[in-house]
N, C-alpha and C positions, 0 to 999 in steps of 0.2 A: 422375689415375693411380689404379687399382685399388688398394688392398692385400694382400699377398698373404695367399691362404686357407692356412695350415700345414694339415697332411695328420697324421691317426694311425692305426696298426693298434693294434685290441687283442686279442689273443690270448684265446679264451676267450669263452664265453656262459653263464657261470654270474650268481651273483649279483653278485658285482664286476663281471667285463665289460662286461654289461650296464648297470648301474647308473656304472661309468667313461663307456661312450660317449653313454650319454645325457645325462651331467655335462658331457663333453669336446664335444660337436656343439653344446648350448645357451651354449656359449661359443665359439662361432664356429669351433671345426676341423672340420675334415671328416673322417669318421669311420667306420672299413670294420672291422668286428668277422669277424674269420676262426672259427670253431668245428670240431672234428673230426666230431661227429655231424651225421649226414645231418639229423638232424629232432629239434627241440626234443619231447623225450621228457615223457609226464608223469611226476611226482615223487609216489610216494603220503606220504610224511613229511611236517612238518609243520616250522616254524622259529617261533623266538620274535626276533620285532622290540621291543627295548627302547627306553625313549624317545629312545637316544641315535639309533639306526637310523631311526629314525621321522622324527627329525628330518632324518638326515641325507636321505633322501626327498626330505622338505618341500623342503629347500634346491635339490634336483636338481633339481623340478616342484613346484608346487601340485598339479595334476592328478595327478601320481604317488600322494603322499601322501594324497590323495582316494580313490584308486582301490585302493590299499591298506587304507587303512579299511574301505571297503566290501565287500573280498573276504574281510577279515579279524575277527576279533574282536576287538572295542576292550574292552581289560580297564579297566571302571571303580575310583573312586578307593576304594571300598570293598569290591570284589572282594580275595576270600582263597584261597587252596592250601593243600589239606589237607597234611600233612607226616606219613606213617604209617609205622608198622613192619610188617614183613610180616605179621603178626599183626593188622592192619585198627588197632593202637591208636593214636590221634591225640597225635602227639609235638608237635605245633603247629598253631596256623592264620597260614601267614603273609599280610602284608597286603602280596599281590602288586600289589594295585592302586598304595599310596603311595610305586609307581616314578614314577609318572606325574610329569611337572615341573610347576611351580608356572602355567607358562602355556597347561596345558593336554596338552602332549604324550605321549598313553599309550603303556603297552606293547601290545602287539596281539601275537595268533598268528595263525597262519596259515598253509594249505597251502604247500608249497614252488613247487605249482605254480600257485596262484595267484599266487604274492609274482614268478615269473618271467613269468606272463604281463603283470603290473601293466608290469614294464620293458619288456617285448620292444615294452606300447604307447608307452611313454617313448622309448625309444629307434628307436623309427618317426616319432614325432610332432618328436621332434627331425632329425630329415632324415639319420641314420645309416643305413649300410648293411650288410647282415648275409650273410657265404656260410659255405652250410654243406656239410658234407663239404669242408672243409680245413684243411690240418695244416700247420703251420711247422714246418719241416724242420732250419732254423739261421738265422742273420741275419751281416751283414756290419755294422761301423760304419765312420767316416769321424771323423778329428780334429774337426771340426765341421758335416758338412752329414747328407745324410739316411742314412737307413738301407736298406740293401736286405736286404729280407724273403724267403725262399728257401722256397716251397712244398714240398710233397710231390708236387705232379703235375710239378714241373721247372722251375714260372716264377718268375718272379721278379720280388718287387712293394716299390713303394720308397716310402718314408714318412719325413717330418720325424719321429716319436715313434713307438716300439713298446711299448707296456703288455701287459707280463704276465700274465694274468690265469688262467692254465691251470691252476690247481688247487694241491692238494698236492703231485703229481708230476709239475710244472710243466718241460717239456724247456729253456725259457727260460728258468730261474734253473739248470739244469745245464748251462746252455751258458756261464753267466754264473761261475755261483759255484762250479762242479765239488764241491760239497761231498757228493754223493750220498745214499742214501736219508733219506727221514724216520724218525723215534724210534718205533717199536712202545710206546703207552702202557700196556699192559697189560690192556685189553680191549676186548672184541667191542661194536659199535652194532647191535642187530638195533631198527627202526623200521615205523611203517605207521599206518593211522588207520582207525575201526572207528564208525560209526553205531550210534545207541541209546539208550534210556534208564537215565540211569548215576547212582549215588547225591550222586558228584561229580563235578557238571557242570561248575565255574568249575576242575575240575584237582586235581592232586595229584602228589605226591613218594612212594613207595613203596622203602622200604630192608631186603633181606636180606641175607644173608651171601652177599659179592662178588657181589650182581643189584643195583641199581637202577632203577625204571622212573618215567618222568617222563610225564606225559600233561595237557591244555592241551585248552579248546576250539577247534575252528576254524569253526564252522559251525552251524547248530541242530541239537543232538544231536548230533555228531560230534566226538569225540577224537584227536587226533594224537598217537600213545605213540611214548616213544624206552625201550630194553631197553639198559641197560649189562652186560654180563657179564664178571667177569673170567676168564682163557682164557689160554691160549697161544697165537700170532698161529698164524692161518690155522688153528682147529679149528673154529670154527662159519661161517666163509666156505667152507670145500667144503662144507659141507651144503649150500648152496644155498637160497634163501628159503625154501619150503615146509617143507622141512624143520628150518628155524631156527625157523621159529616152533614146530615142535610141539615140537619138543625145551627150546623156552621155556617153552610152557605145562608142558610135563614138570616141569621145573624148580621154575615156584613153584605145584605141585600146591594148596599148602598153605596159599596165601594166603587171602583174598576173593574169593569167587568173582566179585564184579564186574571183579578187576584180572584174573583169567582169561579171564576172557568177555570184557573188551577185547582182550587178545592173539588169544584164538580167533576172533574173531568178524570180525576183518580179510579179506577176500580175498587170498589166498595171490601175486597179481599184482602186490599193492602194496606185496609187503614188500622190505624192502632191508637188506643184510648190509654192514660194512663193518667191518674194525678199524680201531683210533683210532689215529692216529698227529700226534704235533708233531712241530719242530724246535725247536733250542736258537738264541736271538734271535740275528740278525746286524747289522750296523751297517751294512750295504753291500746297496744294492737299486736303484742304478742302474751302468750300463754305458754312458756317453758318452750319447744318446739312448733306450739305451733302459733300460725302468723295472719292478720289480716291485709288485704289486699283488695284494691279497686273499692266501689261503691261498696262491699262487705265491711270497708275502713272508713269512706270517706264520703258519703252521696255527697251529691249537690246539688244544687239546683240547675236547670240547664241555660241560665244565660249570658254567659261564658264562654259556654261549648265547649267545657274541659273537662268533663266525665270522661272520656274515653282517651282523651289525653294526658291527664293523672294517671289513669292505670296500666298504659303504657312506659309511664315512668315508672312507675313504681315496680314494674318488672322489670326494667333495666337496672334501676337501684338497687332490687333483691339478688336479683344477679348477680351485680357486681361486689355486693358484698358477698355473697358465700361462696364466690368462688375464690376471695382473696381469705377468706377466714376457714372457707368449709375444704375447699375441693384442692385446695393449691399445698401442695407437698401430703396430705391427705389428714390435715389435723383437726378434722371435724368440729371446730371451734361454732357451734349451732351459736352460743349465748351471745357473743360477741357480735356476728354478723346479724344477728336481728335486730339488736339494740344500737348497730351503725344504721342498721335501715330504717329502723322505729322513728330514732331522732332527724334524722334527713327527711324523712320524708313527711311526719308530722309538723314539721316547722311549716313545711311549701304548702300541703293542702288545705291545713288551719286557715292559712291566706286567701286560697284561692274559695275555699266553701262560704267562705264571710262577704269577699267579694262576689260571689254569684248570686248568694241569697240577696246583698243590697240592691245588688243590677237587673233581681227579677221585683223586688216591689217596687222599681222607677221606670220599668218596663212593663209593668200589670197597674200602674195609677187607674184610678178610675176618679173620674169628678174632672169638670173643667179646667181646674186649678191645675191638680196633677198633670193631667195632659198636657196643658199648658207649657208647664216647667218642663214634662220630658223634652217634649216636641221642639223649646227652645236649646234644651240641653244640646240636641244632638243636630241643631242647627252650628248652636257657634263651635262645638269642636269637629263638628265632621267628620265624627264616626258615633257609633251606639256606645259602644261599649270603652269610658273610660281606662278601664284597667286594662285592657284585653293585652294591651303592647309590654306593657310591664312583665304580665303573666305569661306569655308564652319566651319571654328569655330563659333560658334556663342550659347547664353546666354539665353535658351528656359524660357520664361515666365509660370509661371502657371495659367492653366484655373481653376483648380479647385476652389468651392465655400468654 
């Protein structure tokens, strides 16, 4: 007798999604990833995969984390980031490379939209299926059996597991958790990435009064810059890209002219505007079968640069518990393996969202004072981000059968 194949939707084709269903299909479910956009759009931004992300990859595929490397930039172990004041003066050099773990596992950046093509081949090669233009409308549960999933075109699609993976302003955690909007952090993301020959090519940190600009190789010559601005929410999202960036460059007139000529020198296509927003942790992220996942569970803030690396985990985590509870001798144990992933992983991102929001208002100071104190902060430890080292250790579960 057959046993039976469990069935999941995951809401969602971002980095989690994608990165859940290719975890979720190479442990035996079958696996229909729903997305609202008609067509996997390119992403001009750029993301930093820490070793913990990296790893978490590895654990999804070999071939993942192969093909990541090779889109990406592999920050060696004696690779540095300049750490400067607006004023071009070198507050430090930190030694971004000795994130890398002891076995090898680097940090890499990388375009956004290569780190999403890397999956979309993971999550092919794992035997997942992907429709796009559609939207989950609401879902039904059942004391213990499947879930019926309610489209937006009227049908209605039914599944053992529903993974969340919709975003920040995830309809499935307000259907769940009615808790409503996310936190307005206090400022504006303007992002893009600019080809060139640049004084600092392995990257740098760049800190004025309420701007910080982050920028990372991705490519030979090419920079991925992220613009933190502090703002009132929604003053530099109506500008709309083109006009976010000049009004950037407006801004730090007064820098380097090479951190200018980064911002200008982007195609006005590839910029993207977004204010930052978290949530304040919850303890509660499943709803009878179904489960949240990635920023739909956990946003952050991004000065850290663990959004894409939490949800990375957090697919190898879901993983690896349903297929020790759900898929392994076929005893569908749904309850069991959510509430090992709930507690595991709500412990780790509780930490890391708390840590991100503190590291973005000591990184968006604004006033003398603050600056001050950042600027000395990250003189005497020689790097930005105190936690960083702490936070990307982390205890890779295995998917293997």
């Amino acid at each position: 007798m057959t046993a039976k194949r469990f069935t999941a939707t995951v809401v969602g084709g971002g980095i989690g999604g994608l990165a859940a269903a290719a975890a979720l299909a190479r442990c035996g479910l079958e696996v229909t990833v729903v997305e609202r956009a008609q067509s996997f759009e390119p992403a001009g931004s750029g993301l930093m995969l820490y070793p913990n992300g990296v790893a978490a990859a590895d654990a999804i595929s070999r071939r993942l984390g192969r093909r990541i490397r090779e889109s990406g930039h592999v920050i060696g172990p004696e690779e540095e980031r300049l750490l400067l004041s607006a004023s071009g003066r070198i507050l430090a050099r930190e030694k971004i490379g000795r994130l890398g773990w002891p076995d090898g596992t680097p940090p890499i950046s990388i375009l956004r939209t290569a780190a999403q093509e890397s999956l979309i081949a993971a999550v092919s090669s794992a035997g997942a299926e992907v429709r796009m233009g559609t939207v989950v409308s609401d879902y039904t549960t059942t004391d213990r059996g499947p879930i019926s999933v309610h489209l937006s075109d009227g049908s209605t699609h039914t599944a053992d597991l529903l993974v969340a993976a919709d975003g920040i302003w995830s309809s499935v955690r307000e259907r769940m958790l009615a808790d409503g909007p996310p936190r307005y952090c206090g400022y504006t993301s303007v992002r893009s990435h600019t080809p060139g020959n640049w004084p600092w090519p392995q990257g740098f940190v760049a800190n004025g009064n309420g701007v910080q600009i982050f920028a990372a190789p991705v490519a030979d010559g090419t920079l991925y810059w992220t613009a933190k601005i502090t703002a009132p929410p929604g003053t530099w999202r109506q500008l709309g890209p083109e006009a976010a960036q000049r009004r950037l460059a407006e801004l730090i007139a007064g820098w380097p002219d090479p951190i200018v000529r980064l911002i200008t020198g982007s195609d006005p296509a590839d910029v993207a505007v977004t204010d930052v927003h978290d949530r304040d942790p919850v303890s509660r992220w499943v709803d009878g079968r179904v489960v949240l996942l990635g920023d739909a569970a956990h946003p952050m803030a991004p000065a850290l640069g663990q959004a894409a690396n939490m949800a990375l985990e957090d697919a190898v985590v879901l993983a690896s518990e349903l297929r020790t509870h759900v898929v392994n001798g076929g005893r569908g144990d749904f309850g069991t393996a959510l509430r090992a992933y709930q507690r595991q992983r709500v412990e780790r991102t509780t930490r890391v969202v708390l840590l991100s929001r503190r590291q973005g208002l000591l990184d968006q100071g604004t006033g003398t004072v603050r600056s001050l104190v950042r600027n000395t902060a990250m003189s005497l430890r020689g790097r930005k981000d105190a936690a960083l080292h702490e936070v990307t250790r982390w205890a890779v579960p295995a998917l293997a059968a």
